[in-house]
C-alpha positions as CSV (number, residue, x, y, z in Angstrom):
1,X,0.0,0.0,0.0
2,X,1.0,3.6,-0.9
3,X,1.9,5.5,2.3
4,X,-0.1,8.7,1.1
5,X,-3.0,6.7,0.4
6,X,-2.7,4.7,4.2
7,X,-5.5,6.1,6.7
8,X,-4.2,8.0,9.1
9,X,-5.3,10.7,11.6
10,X,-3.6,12.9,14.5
11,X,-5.5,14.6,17.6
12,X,-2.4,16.2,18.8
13,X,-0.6,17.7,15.9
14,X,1.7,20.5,16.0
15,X,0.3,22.0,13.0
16,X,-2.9,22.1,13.4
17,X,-4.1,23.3,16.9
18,X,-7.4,21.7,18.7
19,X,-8.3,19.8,15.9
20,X,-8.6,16.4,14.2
21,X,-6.3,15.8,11.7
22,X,-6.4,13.2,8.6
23,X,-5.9,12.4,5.4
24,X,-9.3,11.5,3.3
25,X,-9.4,7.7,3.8
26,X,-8.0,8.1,7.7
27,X,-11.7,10.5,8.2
28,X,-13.9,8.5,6.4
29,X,-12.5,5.2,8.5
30,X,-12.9,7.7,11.6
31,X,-16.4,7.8,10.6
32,X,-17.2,4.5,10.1
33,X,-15.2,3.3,14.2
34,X,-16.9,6.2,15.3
35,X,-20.1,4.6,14.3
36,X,-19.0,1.1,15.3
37,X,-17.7,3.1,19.1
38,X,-21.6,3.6,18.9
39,X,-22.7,0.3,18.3
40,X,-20.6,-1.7,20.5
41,X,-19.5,0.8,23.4
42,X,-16.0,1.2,22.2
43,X,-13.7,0.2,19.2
44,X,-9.1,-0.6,18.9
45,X,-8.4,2.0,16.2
46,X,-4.8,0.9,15.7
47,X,-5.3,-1.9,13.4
48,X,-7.5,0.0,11.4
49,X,-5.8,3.1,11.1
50,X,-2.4,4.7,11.9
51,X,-3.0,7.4,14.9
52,X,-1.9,9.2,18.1
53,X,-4.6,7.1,20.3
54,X,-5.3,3.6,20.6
55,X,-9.1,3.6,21.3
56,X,-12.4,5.3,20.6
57,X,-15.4,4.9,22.9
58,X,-19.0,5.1,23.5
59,X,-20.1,6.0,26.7
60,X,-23.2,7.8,29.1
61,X,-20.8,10.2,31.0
62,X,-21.5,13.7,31.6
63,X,-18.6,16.0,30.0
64,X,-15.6,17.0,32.7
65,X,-15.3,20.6,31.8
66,X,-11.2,21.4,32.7
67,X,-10.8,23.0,36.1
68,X,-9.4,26.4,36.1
69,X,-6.0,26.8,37.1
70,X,-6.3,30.3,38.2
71,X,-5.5,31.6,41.9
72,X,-8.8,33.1,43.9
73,X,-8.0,37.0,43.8
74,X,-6.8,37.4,47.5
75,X,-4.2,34.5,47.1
76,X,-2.6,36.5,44.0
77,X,-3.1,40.0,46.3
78,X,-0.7,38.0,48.5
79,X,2.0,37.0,46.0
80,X,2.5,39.8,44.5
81,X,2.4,41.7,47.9
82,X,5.2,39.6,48.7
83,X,6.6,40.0,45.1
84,X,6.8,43.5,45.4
85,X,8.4,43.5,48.9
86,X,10.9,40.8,47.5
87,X,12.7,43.0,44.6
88,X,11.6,46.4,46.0
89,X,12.4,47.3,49.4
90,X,14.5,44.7,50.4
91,X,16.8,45.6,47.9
92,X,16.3,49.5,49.0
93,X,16.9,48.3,52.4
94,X,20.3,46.4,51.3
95,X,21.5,49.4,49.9
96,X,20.6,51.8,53.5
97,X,22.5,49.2,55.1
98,X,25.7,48.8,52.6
99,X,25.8,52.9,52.7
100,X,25.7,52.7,56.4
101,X,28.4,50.6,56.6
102,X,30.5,52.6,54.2
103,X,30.2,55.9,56.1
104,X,31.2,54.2,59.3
């Protein structure tokens, strides 16, 4: 078999961003496991096509929506409170101290 013509298809592809990648005979086999996934609660994808995952299933679930990552306001108040005290005036403070040292 030609290797351009071989089904393939890539979920995580550095070209192409949040997307599902193939060539024409790697979708339309997509298709038809998705479509067997239905049928049978779940289908091995590597023998049928070359891809990034092994496995395409079927199931009830309710969708996991991605938990933010972000800080509640007050925590990031703190750190950059402490951020600001960290390169600002401890710095200014070193300085007070090195000049008092010198003109002793």
């Amino acid at each position: 078999m030609d290797s351009n013509k071989d089904p393939w298809i890539k979920i995580n592809s550095e070209t192409y961003l949040e997307c599902i990648v193939g060539n024409k005979s790697g979708l339309i086999k997509l298709k038809e496991l998705i479509q067997s996934a239905i049928d049978n609660k779940g289908v091995d994808v590597n023998p049928h096509i070359k891809s990034d995952f092994k496995v395409v299933v079927c199931t009830e679930e309710e969708f996991e929506e991605t938990e933010s990552n972000s800080l509640p306001k007050w925590q990031n108040l703190l750190f950059y409170s402490a951020l600001v005290a960290w390169l600002g005036i401890l710095p200014i403070v070193g300085i007070i101290m090195l000049v008092r040292l010198w003109l002793a």
